[in-house]
C-alpha positions as MATLAB code, in Angstrom:
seq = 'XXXXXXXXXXXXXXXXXXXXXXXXXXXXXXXXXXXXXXXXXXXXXXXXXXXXXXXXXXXXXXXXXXXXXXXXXXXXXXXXXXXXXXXXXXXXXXXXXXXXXXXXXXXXXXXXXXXXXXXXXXXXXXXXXXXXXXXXXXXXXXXXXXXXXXXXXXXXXXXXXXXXXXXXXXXXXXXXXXXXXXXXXXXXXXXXXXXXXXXXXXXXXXXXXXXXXXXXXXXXXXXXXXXXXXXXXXXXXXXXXXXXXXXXXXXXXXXXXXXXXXXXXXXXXXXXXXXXXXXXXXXXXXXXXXXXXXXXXXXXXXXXXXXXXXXXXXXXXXXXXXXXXXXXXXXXXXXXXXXXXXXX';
ca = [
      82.062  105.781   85.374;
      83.652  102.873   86.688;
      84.271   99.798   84.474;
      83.105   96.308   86.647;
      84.606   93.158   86.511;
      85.071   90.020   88.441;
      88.390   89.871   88.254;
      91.359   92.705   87.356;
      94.779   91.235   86.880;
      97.453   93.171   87.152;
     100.786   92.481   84.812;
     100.920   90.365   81.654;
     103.518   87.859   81.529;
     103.555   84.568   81.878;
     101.529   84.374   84.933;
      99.307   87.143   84.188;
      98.805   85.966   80.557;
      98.008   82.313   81.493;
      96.521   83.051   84.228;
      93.806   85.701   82.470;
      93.681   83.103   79.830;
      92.052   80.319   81.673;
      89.750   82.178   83.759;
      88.115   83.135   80.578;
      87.669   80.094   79.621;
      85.749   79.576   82.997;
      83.314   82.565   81.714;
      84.579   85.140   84.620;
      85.263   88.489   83.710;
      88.651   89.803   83.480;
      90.584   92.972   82.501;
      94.122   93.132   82.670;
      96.243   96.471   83.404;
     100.024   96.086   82.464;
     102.774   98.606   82.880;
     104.323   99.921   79.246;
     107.579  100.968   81.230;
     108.046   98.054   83.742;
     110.347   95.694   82.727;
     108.786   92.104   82.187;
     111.660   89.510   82.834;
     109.105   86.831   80.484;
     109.267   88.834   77.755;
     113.565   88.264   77.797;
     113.254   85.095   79.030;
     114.994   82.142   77.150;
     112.066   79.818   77.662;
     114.565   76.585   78.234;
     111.448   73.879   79.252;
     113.403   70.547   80.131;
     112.963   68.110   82.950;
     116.469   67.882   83.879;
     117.499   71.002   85.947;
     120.860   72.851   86.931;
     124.915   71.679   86.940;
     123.175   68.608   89.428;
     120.859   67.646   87.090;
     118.103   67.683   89.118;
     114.487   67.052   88.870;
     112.381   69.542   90.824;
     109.355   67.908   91.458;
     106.716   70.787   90.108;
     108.914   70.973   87.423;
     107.743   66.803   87.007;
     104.310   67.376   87.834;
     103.472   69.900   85.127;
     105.978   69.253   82.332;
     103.519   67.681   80.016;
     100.196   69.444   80.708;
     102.807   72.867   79.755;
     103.986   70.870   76.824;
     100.294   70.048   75.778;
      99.029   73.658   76.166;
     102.051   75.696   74.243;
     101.009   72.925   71.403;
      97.656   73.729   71.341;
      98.336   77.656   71.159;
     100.533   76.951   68.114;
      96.848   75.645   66.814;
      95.274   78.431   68.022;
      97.875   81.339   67.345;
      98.918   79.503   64.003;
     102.335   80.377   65.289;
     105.632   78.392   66.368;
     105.628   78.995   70.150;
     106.898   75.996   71.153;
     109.574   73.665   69.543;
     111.249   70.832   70.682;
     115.031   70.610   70.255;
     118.116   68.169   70.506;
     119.804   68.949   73.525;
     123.624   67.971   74.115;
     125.291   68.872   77.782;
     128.604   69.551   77.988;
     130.018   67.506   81.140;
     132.924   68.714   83.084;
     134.982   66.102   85.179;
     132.545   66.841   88.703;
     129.555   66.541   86.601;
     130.433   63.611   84.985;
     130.206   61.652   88.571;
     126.863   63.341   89.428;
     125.656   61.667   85.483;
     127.327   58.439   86.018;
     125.081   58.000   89.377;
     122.114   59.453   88.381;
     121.910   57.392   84.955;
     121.381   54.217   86.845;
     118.492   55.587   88.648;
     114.978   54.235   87.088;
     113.582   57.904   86.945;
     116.260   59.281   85.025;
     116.635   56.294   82.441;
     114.333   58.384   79.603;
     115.820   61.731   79.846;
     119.907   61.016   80.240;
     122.259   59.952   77.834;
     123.070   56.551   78.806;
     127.048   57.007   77.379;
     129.063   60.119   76.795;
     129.714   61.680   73.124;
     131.754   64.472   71.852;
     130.275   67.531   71.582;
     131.506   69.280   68.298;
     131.010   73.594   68.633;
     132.700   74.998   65.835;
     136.374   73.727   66.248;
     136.057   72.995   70.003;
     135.533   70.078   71.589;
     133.631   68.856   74.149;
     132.715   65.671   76.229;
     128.519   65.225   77.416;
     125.389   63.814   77.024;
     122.255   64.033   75.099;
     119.511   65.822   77.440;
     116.255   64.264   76.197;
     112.387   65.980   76.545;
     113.932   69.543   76.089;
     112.001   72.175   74.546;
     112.241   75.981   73.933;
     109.299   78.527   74.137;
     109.295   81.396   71.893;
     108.979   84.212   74.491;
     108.578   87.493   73.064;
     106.248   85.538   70.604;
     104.074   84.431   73.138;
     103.236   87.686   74.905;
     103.181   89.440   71.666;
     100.521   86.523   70.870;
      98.416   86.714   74.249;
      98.321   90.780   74.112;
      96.871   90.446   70.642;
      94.481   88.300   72.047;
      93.370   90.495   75.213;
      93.327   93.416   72.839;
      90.814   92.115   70.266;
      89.058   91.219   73.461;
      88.919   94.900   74.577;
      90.308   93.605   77.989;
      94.074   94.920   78.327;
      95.167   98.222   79.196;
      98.487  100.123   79.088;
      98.234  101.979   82.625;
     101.423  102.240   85.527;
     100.139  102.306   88.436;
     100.801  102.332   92.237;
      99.525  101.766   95.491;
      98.557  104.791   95.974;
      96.107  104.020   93.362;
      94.206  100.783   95.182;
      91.555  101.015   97.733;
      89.582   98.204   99.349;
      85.746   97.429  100.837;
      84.084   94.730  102.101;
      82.415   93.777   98.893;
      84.827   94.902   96.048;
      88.493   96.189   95.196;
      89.266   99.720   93.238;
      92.123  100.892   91.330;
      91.550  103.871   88.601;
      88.683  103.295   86.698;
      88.355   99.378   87.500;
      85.655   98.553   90.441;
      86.373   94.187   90.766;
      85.541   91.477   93.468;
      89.117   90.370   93.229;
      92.600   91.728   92.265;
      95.351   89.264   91.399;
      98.971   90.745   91.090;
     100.945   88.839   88.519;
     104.130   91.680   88.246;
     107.032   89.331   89.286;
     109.929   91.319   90.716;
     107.838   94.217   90.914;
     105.897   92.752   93.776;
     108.454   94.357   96.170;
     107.452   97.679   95.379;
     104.001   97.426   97.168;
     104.227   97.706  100.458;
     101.060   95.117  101.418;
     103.346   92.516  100.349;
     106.340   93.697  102.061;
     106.113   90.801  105.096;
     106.044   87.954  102.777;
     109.715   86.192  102.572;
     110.189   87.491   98.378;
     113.645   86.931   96.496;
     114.544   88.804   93.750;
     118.054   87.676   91.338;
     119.435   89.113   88.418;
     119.582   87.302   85.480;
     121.419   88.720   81.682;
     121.026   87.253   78.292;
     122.539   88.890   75.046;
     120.895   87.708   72.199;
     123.464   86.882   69.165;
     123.614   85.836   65.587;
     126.186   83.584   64.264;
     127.955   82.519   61.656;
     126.478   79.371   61.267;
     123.393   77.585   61.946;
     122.799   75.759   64.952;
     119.554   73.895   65.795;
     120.458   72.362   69.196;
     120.378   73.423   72.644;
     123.554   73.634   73.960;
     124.172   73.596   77.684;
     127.415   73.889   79.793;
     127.458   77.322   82.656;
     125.028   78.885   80.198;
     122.352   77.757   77.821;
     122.576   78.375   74.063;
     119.033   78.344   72.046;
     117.684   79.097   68.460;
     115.019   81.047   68.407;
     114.832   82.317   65.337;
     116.904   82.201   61.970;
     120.030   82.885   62.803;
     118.917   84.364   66.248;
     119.656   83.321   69.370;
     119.641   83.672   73.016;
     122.839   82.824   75.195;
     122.442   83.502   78.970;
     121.710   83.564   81.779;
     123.787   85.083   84.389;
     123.235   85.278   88.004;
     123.708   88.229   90.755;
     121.931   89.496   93.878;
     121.802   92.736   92.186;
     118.937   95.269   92.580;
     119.195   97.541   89.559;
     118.161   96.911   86.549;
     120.465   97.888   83.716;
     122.664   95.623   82.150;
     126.436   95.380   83.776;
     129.574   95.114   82.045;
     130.986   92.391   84.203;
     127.546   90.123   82.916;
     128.521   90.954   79.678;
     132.002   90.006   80.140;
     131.039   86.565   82.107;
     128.739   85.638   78.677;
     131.142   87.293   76.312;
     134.035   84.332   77.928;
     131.435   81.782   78.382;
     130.642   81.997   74.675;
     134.504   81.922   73.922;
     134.498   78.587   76.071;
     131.303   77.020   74.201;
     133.674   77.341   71.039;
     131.501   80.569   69.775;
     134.433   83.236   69.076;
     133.047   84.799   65.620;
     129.193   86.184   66.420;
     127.445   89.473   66.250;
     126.347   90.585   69.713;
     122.662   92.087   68.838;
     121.575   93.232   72.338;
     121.989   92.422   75.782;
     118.618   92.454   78.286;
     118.727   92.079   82.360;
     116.027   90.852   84.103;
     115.031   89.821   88.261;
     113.576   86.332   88.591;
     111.321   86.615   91.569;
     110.726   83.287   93.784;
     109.933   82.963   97.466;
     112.397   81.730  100.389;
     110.914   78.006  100.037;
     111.654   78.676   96.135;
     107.981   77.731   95.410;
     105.433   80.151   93.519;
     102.606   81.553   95.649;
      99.106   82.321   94.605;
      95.799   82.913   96.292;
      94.420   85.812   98.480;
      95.892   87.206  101.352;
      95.247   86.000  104.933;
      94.337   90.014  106.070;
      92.286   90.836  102.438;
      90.561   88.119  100.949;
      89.965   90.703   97.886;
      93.997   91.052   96.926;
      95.541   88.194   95.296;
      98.717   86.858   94.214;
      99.879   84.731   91.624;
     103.715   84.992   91.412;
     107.271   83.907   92.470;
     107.714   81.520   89.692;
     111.310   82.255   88.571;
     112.876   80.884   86.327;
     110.448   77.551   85.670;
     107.723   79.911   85.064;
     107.219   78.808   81.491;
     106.755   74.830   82.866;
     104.344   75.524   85.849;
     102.287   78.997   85.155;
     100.539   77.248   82.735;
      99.307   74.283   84.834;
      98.646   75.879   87.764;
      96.434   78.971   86.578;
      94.179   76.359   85.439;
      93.995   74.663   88.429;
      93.621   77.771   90.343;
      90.713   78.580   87.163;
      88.837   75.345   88.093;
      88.232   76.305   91.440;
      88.304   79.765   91.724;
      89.020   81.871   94.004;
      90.043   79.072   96.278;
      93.435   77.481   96.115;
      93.024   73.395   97.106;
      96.872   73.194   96.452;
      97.753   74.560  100.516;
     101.496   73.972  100.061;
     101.438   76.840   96.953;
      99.044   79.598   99.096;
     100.578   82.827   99.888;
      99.803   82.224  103.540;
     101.907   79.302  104.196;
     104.206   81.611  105.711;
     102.092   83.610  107.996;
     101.756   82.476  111.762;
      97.509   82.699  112.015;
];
């Protein structure tokens, strides 16, 4: 007998989890089917959530649009979850001698006057040290916590299920969309990297890169975000995430040149006494205009995407599966549909 919904969601990450989330809360049905073997690149994430971006210190403009609405609703699941998902940190920079031009420009600029350092100040890490800035409006999401927290959640709701599946497994109509035991109007795929493995989504312009994080205890504590080629953050007590790297790299298992790369970028941080815990790889997955995508597809109006979000995930899933909730299934934001890159 098949099981009916209005909407099956396929993955459970950050866009799957927010995504499944809000729709609820607009009273449509949803089940969720997520792979127990694929790897989930949220789940290793380091959950950085700050304004200022990159070695240019940049700010991307969905990053600006949907900081504080992502802000508000990790907040409000610490309420609900009566957990610490989200925490807000002191965040020092460490400048080198090219950066320090791009900060003593950008400082000036009105925009930037709130979330820069206005002078530089050493940097202390362990017996090293460093010249940067404060980084202000910087916060760090609990990662692992937060899907552990959401899956809870869809499992008291009898609505997620452990199932791998393929394409083999998905057939269309007119009226409704199949795969296994699920009969919905609409399925939304929310698998990240994992996109690329179904071929209906093979002529849309997808990049995949490699990202590895080793996860550390040290000998100290250490409550701020540090920043410099890599990102240091507490997550825990006396647990940590150090990372990321970054390769055009395909397979999934951890390399030993990554480890190497974080192994000297620790060293150069001032961190040369730690206990390496375990090291994770992940694939971001963004699209060739480095935007997310979401919304149904130009040839299928039944199969839906909501994906592509990279490595800002954590600052604009939130936001944007509730606007996509609010009006559901149609996507008013045009310049974030799947088929902006399809000639009609």
């Amino acid at each position: 007998m098949k099981q009916k919904c209005d909407v099956l969601i396929i993955g459970q990450g950050i866009a799957g989890s927010c995504l499944a989330y809000f729709l609820l809360q607009q009273g449509i049905d949803v089940q969720i089917i997520a792979s127990p073997t694929k790897p989930n690149a949220s789940k290793i994430a380091g959950g950085l959530m700050q304004r200022v971006s990159g070695q240019y210190l940049a700010l991307p403009k969905l990053v600006q649009d949907h900081f504080d609405e992502a802000v508000l609703f990790y907040q409000s699941l610490n309420k609900r979850f009566n957990s610490s998902i989200i925490t807000k940190h002191t965040t020092c920079r460490i400048l080198d001698k090219s950066q320090i031009k791009i900060w003593q420009k950008k400082r000036q600029l009105q925009h930037y006057q709130d979330l820069l350092g206005q002078t530089l100040t050493p940097i202390v890490v362990r017996d090293t040290l460093h010249t940067g800035i404060d980084i202000y409006d910087t916060y760090s999401v609990n990662t692992s916590l937060l899907l552990y927290l959401f899956s809870k959640y869809f499992y008291d709701k009898h609505i997620l299920h452990d199932d791998c599946i393929t394409e083999t497994a998905l057939k269309t109509s007119k009226n409704f969309v199949q795969i296994n035991n699920f009969q919905a109007d609409y399925v939304i795929f929310c698998i990240g990297s994992n996109i690329l493995e179904w071929s209906i989504f093979n002529e849309f312009p997808i990049i995949n890169s490699k990202g590895e994080i080793i996860s550390i205890s040290l000998d100290h504590h250490e409550s701020r975000i540090l920043q410099y080629d890599k990102w240091l953050i507490p997550i825990d007590k006396n647990l940590y995430k150090f990372g990321s790297t970054y390769a055009i790299d395909p397979t999934l298992a951890p390399t030993q040149s990554a480890y190497q790369d974080l192994l000297q970028s620790l060293s150069l941080f001032g961190y040369n006494t730690n206990q390496i815990l375990r090291i994770d790889a992940g694939h971001r997955s963004t699209f060739s205009d480095y935007k997310p995508s979401m919304g149904f597809l130009y040839n299928n109006n039944r199969i839906g995407i909501f994906s592509g979000f990279s490595s800002k995930g954590f600052i604009t899933a939130p936001a944007l599966a509730k606007l996509w909730s609010s009006t559901f299934p149609h996507v008013t934001d045009e310049t974030l549909s799947i088929n902006r890159f399809v000639q009609l």
